[in-house]
PDB file of N, CA, C and O in Angstrom:
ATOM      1  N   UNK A   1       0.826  -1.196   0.000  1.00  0.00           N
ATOM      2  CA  UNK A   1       0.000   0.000   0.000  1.00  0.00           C
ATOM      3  C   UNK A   1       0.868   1.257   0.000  1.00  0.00           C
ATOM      4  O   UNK A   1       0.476   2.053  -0.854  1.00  0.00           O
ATOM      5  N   UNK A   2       2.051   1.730   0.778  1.00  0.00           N
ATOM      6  CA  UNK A   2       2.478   2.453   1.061  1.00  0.00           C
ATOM      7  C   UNK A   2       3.596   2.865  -0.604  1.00  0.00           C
ATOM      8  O   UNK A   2       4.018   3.981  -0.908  1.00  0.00           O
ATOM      9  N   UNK A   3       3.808   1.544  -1.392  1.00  0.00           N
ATOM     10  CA  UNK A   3       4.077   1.858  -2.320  1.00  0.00           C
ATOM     11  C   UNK A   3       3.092   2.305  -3.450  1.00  0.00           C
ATOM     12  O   UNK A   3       3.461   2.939  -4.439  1.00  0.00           O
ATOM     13  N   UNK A   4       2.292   2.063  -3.300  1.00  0.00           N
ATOM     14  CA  UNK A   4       1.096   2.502  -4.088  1.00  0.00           C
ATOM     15  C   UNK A   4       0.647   4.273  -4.463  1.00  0.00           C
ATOM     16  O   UNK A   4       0.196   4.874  -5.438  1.00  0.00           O
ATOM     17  N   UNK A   5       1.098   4.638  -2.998  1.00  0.00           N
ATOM     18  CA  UNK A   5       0.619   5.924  -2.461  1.00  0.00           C
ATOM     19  C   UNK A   5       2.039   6.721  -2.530  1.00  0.00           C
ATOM     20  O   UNK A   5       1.975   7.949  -2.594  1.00  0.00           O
ATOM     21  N   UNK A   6       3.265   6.118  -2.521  1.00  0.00           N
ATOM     22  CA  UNK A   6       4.512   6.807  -2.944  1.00  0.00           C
ATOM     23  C   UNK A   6       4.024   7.186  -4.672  1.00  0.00           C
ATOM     24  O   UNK A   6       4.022   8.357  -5.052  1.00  0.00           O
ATOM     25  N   UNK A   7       3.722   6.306  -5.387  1.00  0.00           N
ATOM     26  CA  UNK A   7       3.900   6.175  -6.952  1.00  0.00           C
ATOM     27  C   UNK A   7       2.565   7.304  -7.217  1.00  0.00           C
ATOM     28  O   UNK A   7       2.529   7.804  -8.341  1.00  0.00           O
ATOM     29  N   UNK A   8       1.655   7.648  -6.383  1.00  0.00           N
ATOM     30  CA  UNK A   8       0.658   8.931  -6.713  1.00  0.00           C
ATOM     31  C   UNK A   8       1.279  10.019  -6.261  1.00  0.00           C
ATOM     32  O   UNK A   8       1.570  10.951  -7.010  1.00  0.00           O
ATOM     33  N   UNK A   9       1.543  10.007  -4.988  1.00  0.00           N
ATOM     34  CA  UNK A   9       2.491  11.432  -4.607  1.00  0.00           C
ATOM     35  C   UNK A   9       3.277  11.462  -5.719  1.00  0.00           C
ATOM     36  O   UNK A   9       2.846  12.222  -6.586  1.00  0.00           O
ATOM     37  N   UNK A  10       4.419  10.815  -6.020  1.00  0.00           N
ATOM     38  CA  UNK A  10       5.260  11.231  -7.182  1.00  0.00           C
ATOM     39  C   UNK A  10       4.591  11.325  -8.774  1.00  0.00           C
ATOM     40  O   UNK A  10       5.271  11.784  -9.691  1.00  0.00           O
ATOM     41  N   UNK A  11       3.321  10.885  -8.970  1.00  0.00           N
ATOM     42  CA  UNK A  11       2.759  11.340 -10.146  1.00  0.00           C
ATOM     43  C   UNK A  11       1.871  12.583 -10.009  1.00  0.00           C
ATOM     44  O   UNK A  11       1.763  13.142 -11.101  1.00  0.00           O
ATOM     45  N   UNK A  12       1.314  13.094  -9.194  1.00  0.00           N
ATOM     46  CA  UNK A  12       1.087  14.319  -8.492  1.00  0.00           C
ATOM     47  C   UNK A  12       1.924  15.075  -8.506  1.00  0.00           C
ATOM     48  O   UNK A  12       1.794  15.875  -9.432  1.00  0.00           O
ATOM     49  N   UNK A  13       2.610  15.201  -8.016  1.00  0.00           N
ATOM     50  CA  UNK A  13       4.060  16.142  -7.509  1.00  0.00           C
ATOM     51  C   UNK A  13       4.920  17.012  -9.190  1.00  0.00           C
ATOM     52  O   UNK A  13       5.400  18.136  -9.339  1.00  0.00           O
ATOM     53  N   UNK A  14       4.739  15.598 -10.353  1.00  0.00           N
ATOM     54  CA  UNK A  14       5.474  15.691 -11.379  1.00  0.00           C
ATOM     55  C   UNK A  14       4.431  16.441 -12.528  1.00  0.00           C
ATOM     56  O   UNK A  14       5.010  16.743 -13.572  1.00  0.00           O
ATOM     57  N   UNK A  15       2.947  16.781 -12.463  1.00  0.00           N
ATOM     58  CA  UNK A  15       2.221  16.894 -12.646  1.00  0.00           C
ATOM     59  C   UNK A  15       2.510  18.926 -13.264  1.00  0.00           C
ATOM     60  O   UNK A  15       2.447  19.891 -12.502  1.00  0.00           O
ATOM     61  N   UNK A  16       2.754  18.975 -14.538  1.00  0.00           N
ATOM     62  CA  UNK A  16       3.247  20.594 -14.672  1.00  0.00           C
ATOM     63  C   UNK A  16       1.517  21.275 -14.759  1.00  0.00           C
ATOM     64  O   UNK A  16       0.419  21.044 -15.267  1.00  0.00           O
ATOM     65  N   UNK A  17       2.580  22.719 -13.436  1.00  0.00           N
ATOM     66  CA  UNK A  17       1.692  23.387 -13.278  1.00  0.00           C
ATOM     67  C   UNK A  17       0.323  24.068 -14.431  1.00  0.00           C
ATOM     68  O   UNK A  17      -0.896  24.144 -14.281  1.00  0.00           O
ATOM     69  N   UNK A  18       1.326  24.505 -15.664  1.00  0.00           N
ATOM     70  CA  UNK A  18       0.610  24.717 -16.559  1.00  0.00           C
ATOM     71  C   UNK A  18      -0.347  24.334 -17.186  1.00  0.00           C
ATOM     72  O   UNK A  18      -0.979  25.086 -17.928  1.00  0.00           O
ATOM     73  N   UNK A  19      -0.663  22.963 -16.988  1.00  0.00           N
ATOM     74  CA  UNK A  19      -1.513  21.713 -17.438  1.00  0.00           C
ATOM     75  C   UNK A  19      -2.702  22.063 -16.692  1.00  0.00           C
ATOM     76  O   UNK A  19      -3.830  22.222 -17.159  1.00  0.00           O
ATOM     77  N   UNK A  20      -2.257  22.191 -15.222  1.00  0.00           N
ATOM     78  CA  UNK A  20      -3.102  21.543 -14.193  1.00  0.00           C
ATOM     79  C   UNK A  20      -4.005  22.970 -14.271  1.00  0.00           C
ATOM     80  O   UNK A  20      -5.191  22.930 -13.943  1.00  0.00           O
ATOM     81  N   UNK A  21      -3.403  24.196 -14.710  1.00  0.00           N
ATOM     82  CA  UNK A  21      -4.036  25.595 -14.338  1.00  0.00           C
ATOM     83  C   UNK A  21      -5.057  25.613 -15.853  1.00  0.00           C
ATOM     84  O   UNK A  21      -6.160  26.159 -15.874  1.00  0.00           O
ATOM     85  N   UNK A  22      -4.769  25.285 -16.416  1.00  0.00           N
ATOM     86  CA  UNK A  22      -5.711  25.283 -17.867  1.00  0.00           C
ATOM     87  C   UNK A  22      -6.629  24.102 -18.127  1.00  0.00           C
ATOM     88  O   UNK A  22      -7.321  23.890 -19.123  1.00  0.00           O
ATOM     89  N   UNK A  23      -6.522  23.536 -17.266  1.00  0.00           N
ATOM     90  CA  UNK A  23      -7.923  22.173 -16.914  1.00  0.00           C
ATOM     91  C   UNK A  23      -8.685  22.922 -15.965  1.00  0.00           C
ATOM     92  O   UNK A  23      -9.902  23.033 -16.112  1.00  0.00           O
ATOM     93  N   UNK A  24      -8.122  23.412 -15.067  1.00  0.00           N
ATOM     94  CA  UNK A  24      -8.654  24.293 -14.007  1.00  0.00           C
ATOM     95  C   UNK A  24      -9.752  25.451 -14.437  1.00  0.00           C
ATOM     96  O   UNK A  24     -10.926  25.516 -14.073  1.00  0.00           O
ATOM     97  N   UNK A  25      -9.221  26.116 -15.091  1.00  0.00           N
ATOM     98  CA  UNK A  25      -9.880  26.929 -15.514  1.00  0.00           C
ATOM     99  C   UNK A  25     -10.995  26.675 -16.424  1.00  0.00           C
ATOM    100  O   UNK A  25     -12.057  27.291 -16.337  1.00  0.00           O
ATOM    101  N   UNK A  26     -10.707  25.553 -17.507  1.00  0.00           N
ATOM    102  CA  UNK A  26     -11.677  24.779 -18.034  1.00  0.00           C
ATOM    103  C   UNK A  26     -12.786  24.436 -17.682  1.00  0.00           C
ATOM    104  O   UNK A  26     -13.851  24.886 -18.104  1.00  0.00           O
ATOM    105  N   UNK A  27     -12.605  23.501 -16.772  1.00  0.00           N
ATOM    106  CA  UNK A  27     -13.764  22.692 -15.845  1.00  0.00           C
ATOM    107  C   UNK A  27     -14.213  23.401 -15.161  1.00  0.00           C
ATOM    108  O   UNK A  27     -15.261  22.989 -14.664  1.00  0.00           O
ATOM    109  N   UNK A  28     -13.825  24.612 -14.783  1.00  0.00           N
ATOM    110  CA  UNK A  28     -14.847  25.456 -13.739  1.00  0.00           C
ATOM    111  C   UNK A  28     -15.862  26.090 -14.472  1.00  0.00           C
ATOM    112  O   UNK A  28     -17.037  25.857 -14.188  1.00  0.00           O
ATOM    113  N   UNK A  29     -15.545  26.907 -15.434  1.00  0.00           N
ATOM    114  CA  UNK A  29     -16.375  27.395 -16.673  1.00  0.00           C
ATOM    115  C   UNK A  29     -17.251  26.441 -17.779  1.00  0.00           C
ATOM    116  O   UNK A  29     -17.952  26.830 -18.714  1.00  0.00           O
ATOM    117  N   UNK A  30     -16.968  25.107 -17.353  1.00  0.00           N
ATOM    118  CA  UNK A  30     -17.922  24.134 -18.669  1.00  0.00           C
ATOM    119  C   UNK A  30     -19.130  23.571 -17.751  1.00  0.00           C
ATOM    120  O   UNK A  30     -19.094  23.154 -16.594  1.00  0.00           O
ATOM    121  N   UNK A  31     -20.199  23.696 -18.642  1.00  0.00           N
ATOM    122  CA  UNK A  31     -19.879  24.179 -19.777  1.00  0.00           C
ATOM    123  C   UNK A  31     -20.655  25.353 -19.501  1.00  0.00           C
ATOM    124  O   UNK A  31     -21.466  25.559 -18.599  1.00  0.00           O
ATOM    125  N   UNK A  32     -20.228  26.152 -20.523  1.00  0.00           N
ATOM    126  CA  UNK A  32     -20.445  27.798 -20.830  1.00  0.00           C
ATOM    127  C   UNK A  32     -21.959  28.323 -20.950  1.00  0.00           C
ATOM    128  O   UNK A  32     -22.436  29.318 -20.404  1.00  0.00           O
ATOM    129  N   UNK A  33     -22.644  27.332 -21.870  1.00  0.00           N
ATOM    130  CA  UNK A  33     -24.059  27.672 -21.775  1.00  0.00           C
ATOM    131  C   UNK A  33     -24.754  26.138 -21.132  1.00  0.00           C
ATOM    132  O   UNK A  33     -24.372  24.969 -21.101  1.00  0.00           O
ATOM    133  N   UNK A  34     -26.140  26.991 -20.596  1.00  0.00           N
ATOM    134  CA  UNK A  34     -26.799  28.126 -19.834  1.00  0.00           C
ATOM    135  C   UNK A  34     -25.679  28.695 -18.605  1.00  0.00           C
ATOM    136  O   UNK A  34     -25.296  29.860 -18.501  1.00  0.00           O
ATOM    137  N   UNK A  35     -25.356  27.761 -17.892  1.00  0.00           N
ATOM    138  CA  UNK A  35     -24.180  28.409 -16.746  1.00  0.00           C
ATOM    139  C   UNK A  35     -23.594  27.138 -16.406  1.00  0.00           C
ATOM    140  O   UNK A  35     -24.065  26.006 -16.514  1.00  0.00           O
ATOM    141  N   UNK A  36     -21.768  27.789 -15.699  1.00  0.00           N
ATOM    142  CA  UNK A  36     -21.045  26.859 -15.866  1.00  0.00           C
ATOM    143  C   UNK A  36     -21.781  25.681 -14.104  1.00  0.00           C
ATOM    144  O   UNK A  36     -21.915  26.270 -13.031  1.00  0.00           O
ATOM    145  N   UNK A  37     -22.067  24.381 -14.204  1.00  0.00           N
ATOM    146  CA  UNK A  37     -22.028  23.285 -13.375  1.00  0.00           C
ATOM    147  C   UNK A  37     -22.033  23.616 -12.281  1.00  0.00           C
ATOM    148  O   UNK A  37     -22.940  23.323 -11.502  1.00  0.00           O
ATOM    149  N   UNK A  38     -20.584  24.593 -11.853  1.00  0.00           N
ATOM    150  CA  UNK A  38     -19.947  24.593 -10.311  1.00  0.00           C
ATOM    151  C   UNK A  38     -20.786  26.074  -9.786  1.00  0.00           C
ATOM    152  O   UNK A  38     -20.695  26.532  -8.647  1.00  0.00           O
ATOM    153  N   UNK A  39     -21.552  26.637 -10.835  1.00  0.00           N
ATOM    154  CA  UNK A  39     -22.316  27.561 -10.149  1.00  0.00           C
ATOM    155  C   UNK A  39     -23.682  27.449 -10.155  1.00  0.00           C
ATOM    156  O   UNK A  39     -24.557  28.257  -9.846  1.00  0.00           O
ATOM    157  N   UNK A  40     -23.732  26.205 -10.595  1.00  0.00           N
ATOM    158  CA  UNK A  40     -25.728  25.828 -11.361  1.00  0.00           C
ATOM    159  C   UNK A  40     -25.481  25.243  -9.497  1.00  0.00           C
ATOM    160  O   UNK A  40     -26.087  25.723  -8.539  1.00  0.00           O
ATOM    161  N   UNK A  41     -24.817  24.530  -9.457  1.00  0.00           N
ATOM    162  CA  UNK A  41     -24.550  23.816  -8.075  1.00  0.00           C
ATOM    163  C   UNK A  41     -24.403  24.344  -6.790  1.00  0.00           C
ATOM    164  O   UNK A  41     -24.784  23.847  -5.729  1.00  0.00           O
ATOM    165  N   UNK A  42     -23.676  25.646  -7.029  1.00  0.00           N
ATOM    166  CA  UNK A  42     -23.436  26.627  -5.795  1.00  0.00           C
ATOM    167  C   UNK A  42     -24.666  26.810  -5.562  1.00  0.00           C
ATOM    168  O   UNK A  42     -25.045  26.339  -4.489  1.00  0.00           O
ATOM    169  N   UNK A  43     -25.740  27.535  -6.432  1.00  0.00           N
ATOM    170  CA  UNK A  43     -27.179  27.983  -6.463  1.00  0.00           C
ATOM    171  C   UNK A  43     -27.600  27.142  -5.559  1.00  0.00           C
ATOM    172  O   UNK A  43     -27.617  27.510  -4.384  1.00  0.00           O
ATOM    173  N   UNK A  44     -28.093  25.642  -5.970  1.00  0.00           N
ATOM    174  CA  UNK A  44     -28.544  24.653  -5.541  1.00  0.00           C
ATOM    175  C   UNK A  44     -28.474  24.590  -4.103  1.00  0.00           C
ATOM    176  O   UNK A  44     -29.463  24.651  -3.373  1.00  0.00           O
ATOM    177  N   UNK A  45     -26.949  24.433  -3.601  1.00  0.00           N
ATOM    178  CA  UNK A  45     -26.873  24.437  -2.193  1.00  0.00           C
ATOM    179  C   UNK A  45     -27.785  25.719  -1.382  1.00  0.00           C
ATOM    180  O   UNK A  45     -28.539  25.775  -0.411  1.00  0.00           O
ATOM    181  N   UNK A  46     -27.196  26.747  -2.458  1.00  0.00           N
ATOM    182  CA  UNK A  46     -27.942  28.095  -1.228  1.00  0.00           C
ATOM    183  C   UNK A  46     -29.214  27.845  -1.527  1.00  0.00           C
ATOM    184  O   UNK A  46     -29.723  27.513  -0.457  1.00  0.00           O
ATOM    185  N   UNK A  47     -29.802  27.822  -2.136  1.00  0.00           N
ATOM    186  CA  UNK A  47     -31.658  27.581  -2.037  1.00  0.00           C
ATOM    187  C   UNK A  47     -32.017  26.696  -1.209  1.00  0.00           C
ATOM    188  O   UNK A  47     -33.098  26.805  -0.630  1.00  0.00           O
ATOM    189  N   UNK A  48     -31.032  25.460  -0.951  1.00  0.00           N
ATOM    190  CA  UNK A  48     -31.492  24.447  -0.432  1.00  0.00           C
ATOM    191  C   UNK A  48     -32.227  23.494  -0.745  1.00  0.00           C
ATOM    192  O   UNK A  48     -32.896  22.818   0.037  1.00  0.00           O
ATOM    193  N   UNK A  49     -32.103  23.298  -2.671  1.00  0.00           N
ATOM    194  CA  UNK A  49     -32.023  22.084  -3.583  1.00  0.00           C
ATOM    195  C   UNK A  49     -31.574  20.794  -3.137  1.00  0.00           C
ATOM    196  O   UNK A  49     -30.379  20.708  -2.856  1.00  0.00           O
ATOM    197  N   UNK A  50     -32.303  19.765  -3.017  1.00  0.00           N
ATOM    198  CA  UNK A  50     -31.423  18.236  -2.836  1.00  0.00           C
ATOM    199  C   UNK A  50     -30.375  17.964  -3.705  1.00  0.00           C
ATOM    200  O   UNK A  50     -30.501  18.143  -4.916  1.00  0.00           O
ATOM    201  N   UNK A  51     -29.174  17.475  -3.113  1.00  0.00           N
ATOM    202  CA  UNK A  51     -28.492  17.070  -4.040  1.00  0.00           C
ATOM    203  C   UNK A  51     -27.970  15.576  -4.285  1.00  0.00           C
ATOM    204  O   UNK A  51     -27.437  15.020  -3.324  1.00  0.00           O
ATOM    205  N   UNK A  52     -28.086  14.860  -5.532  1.00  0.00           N
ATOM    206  CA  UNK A  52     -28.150  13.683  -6.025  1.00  0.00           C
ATOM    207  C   UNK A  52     -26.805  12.747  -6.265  1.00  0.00           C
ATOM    208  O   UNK A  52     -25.865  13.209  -6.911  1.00  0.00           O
ATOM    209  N   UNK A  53     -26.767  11.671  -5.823  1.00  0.00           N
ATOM    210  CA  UNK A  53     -24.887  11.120  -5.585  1.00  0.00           C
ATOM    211  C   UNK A  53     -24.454  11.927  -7.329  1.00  0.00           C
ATOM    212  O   UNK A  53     -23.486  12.687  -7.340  1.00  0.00           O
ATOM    213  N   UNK A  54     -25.080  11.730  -8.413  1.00  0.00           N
ATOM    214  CA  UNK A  54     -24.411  12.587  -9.478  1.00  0.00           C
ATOM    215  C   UNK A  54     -23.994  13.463  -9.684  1.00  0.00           C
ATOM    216  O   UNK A  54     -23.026  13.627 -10.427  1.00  0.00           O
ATOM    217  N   UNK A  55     -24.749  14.524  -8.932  1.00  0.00           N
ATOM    218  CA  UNK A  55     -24.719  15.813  -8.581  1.00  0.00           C
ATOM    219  C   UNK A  55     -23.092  15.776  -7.667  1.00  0.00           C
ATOM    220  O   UNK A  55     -22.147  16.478  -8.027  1.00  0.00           O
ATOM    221  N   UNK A  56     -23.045  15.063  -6.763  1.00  0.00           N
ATOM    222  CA  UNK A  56     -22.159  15.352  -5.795  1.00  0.00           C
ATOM    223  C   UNK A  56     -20.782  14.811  -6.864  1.00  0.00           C
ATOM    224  O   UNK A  56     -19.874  15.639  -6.790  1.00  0.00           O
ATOM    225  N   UNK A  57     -20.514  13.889  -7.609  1.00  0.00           N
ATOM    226  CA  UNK A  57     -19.675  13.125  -8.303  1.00  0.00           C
ATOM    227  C   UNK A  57     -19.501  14.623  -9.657  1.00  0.00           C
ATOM    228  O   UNK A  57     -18.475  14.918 -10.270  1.00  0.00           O
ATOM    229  N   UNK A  58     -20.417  15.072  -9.724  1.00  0.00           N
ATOM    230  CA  UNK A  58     -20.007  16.163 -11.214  1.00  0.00           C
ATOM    231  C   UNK A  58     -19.815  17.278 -10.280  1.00  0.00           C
ATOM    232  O   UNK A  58     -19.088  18.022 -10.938  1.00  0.00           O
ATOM    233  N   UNK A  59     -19.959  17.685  -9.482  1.00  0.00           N
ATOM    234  CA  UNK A  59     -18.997  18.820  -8.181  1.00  0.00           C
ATOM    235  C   UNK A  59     -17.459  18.487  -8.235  1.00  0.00           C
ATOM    236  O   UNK A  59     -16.614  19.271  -8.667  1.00  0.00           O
ATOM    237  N   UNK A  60     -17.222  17.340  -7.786  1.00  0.00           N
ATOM    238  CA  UNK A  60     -16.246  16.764  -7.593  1.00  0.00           C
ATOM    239  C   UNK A  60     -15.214  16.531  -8.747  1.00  0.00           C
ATOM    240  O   UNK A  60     -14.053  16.853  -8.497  1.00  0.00           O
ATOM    241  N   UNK A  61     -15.431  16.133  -9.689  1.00  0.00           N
ATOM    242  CA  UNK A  61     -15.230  16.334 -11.307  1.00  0.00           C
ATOM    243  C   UNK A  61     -14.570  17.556 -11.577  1.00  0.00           C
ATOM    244  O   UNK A  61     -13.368  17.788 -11.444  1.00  0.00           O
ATOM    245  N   UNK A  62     -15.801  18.606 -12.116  1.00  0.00           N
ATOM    246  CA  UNK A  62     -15.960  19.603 -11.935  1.00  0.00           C
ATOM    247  C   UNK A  62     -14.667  20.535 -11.150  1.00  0.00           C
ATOM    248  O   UNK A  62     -14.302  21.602 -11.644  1.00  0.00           O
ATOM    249  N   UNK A  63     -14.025  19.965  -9.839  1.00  0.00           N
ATOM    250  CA  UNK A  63     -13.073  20.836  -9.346  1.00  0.00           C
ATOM    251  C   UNK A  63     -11.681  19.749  -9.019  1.00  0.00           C
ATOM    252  O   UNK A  63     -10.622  20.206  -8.588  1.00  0.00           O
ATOM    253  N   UNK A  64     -11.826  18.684  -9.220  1.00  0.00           N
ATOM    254  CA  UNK A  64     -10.593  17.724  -9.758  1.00  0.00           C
ATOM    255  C   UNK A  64      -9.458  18.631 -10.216  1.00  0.00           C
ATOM    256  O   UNK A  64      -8.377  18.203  -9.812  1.00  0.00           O
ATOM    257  N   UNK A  65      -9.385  19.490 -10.767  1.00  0.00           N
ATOM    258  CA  UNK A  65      -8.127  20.131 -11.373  1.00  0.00           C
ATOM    259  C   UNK A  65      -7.445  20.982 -10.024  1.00  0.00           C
ATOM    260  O   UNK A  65      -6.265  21.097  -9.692  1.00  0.00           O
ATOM    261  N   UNK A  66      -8.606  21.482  -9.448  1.00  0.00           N
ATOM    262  CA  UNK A  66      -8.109  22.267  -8.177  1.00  0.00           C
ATOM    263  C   UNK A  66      -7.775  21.887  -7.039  1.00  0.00           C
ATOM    264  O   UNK A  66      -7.174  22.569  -6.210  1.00  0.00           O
ATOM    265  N   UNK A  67      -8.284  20.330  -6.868  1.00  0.00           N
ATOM    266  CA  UNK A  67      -7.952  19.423  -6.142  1.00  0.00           C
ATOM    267  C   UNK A  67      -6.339  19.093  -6.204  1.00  0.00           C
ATOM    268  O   UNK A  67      -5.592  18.820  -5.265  1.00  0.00           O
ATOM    269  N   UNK A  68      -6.088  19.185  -7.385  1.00  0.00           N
ATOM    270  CA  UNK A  68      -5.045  18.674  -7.946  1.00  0.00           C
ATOM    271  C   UNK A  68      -4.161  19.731  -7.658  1.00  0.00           C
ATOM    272  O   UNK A  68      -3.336  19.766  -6.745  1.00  0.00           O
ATOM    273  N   UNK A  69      -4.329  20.346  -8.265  1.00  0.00           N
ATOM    274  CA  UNK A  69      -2.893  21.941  -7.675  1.00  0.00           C
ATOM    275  C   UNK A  69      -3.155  22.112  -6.034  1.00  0.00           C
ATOM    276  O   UNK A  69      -2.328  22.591  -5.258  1.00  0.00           O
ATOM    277  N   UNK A  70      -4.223  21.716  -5.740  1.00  0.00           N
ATOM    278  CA  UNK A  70      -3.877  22.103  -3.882  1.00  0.00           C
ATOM    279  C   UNK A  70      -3.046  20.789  -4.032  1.00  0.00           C
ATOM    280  O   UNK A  70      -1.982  21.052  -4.594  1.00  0.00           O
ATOM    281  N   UNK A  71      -3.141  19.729  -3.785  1.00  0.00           N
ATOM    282  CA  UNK A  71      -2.251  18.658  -3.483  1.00  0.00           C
ATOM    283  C   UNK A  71      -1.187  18.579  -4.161  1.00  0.00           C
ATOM    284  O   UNK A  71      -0.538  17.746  -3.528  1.00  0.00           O
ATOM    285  N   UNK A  72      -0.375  18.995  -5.313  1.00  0.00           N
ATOM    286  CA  UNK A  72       1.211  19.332  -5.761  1.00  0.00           C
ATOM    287  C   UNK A  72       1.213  20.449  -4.798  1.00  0.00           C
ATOM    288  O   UNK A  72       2.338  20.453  -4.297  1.00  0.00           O
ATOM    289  N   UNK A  73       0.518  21.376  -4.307  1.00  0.00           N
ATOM    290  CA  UNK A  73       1.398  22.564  -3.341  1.00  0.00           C
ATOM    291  C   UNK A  73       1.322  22.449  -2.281  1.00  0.00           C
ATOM    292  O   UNK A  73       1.572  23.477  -1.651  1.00  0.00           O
ATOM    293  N   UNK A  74       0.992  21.339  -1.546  1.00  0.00           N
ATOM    294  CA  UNK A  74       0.932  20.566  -0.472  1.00  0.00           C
ATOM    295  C   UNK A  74       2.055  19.970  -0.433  1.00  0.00           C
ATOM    296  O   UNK A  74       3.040  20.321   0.217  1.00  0.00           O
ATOM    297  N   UNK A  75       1.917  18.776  -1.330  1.00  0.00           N
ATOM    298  CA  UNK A  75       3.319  17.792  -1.371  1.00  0.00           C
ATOM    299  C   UNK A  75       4.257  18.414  -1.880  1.00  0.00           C
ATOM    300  O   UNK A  75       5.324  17.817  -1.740  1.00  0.00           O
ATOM    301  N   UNK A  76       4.349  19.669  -2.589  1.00  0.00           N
ATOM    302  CA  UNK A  76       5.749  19.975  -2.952  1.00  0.00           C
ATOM    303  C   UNK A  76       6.357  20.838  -1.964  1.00  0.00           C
ATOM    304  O   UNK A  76       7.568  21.060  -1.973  1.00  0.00           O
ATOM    305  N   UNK A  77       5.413  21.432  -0.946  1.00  0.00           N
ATOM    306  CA  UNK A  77       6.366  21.953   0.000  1.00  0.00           C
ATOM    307  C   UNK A  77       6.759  20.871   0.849  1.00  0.00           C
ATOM    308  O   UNK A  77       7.972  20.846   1.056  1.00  0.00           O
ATOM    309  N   UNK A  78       6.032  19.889   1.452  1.00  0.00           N
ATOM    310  CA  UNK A  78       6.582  18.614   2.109  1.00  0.00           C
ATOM    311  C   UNK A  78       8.218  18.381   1.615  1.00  0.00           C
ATOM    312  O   UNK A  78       9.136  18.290   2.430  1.00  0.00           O
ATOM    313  N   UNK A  79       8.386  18.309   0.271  1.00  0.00           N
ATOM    314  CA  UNK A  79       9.613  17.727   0.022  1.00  0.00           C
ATOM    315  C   UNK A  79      10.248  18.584  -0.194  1.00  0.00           C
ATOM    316  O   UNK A  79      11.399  18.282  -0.508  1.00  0.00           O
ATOM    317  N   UNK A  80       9.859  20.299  -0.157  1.00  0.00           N
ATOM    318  CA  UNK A  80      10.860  21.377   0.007  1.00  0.00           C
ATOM    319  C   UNK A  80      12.282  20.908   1.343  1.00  0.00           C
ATOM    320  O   UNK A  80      11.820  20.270   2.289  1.00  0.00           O
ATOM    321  N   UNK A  81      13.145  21.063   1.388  1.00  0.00           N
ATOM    322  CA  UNK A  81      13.862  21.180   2.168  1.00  0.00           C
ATOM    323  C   UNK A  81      14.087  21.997   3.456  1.00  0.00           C
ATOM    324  O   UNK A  81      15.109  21.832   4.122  1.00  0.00           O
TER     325      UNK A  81
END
Protein backbone atom coordinates (compact mmCIF):
# COMPACT_ATOMS: atom_id res chain seq x y z
CA UNK A 1 0.00 0.00 0.00
CA UNK A 2 2.48 2.45 1.06
CA UNK A 3 4.08 1.86 -2.32
CA UNK A 4 1.10 2.50 -4.09
CA UNK A 5 0.62 5.92 -2.46
CA UNK A 6 4.51 6.81 -2.94
CA UNK A 7 3.90 6.17 -6.95
CA UNK A 8 0.66 8.93 -6.71
CA UNK A 9 2.49 11.43 -4.61
CA UNK A 10 5.26 11.23 -7.18
CA UNK A 11 2.76 11.34 -10.15
CA UNK A 12 1.09 14.32 -8.49
CA UNK A 13 4.06 16.14 -7.51
CA UNK A 14 5.47 15.69 -11.38
CA UNK A 15 2.22 16.89 -12.65
CA UNK A 16 3.25 20.59 -14.67
CA UNK A 17 1.69 23.39 -13.28
CA UNK A 18 0.61 24.72 -16.56
CA UNK A 19 -1.51 21.71 -17.44
CA UNK A 20 -3.10 21.54 -14.19
CA UNK A 21 -4.04 25.60 -14.34
CA UNK A 22 -5.71 25.28 -17.87
CA UNK A 23 -7.92 22.17 -16.91
CA UNK A 24 -8.65 24.29 -14.01
CA UNK A 25 -9.88 26.93 -15.51
CA UNK A 26 -11.68 24.78 -18.03
CA UNK A 27 -13.76 22.69 -15.84
CA UNK A 28 -14.85 25.46 -13.74
CA UNK A 29 -16.37 27.39 -16.67
CA UNK A 30 -17.92 24.13 -18.67
CA UNK A 31 -19.88 24.18 -19.78
CA UNK A 32 -20.44 27.80 -20.83
CA UNK A 33 -24.06 27.67 -21.77
CA UNK A 34 -26.80 28.13 -19.83
CA UNK A 35 -24.18 28.41 -16.75
CA UNK A 36 -21.05 26.86 -15.87
CA UNK A 37 -22.03 23.29 -13.38
CA UNK A 38 -19.95 24.59 -10.31
CA UNK A 39 -22.32 27.56 -10.15
CA UNK A 40 -25.73 25.83 -11.36
CA UNK A 41 -24.55 23.82 -8.07
CA UNK A 42 -23.44 26.63 -5.80
CA UNK A 43 -27.18 27.98 -6.46
CA UNK A 44 -28.54 24.65 -5.54
CA UNK A 45 -26.87 24.44 -2.19
CA UNK A 46 -27.94 28.10 -1.23
CA UNK A 47 -31.66 27.58 -2.04
CA UNK A 48 -31.49 24.45 -0.43
CA UNK A 49 -32.02 22.08 -3.58
CA UNK A 50 -31.42 18.24 -2.84
CA UNK A 51 -28.49 17.07 -4.04
CA UNK A 52 -28.15 13.68 -6.03
CA UNK A 53 -24.89 11.12 -5.59
CA UNK A 54 -24.41 12.59 -9.48
CA UNK A 55 -24.72 15.81 -8.58
CA UNK A 56 -22.16 15.35 -5.80
CA UNK A 57 -19.68 13.12 -8.30
CA UNK A 58 -20.01 16.16 -11.21
CA UNK A 59 -19.00 18.82 -8.18
CA UNK A 60 -16.25 16.76 -7.59
CA UNK A 61 -15.23 16.33 -11.31
CA UNK A 62 -15.96 19.60 -11.93
CA UNK A 63 -13.07 20.84 -9.35
CA UNK A 64 -10.59 17.72 -9.76
CA UNK A 65 -8.13 20.13 -11.37
CA UNK A 66 -8.11 22.27 -8.18
CA UNK A 67 -7.95 19.42 -6.14
CA UNK A 68 -5.05 18.67 -7.95
CA UNK A 69 -2.89 21.94 -7.68
CA UNK A 70 -3.88 22.10 -3.88
CA UNK A 71 -2.25 18.66 -3.48
CA UNK A 72 1.21 19.33 -5.76
CA UNK A 73 1.40 22.56 -3.34
CA UNK A 74 0.93 20.57 -0.47
CA UNK A 75 3.32 17.79 -1.37
CA UNK A 76 5.75 19.98 -2.95
CA UNK A 77 6.37 21.95 0.00
CA UNK A 78 6.58 18.61 2.11
CA UNK A 79 9.61 17.73 0.02
CA UNK A 80 10.86 21.38 0.01
CA UNK A 81 13.86 21.18 2.17
Amino acid sequence: MSSLLTKIRSWIVELPYGLLIVMAIFMAIAPIQPEPHLVQKFQWLMNGLPFKLIDVFDVLWHLLPMILITLKLLLSKKAAP
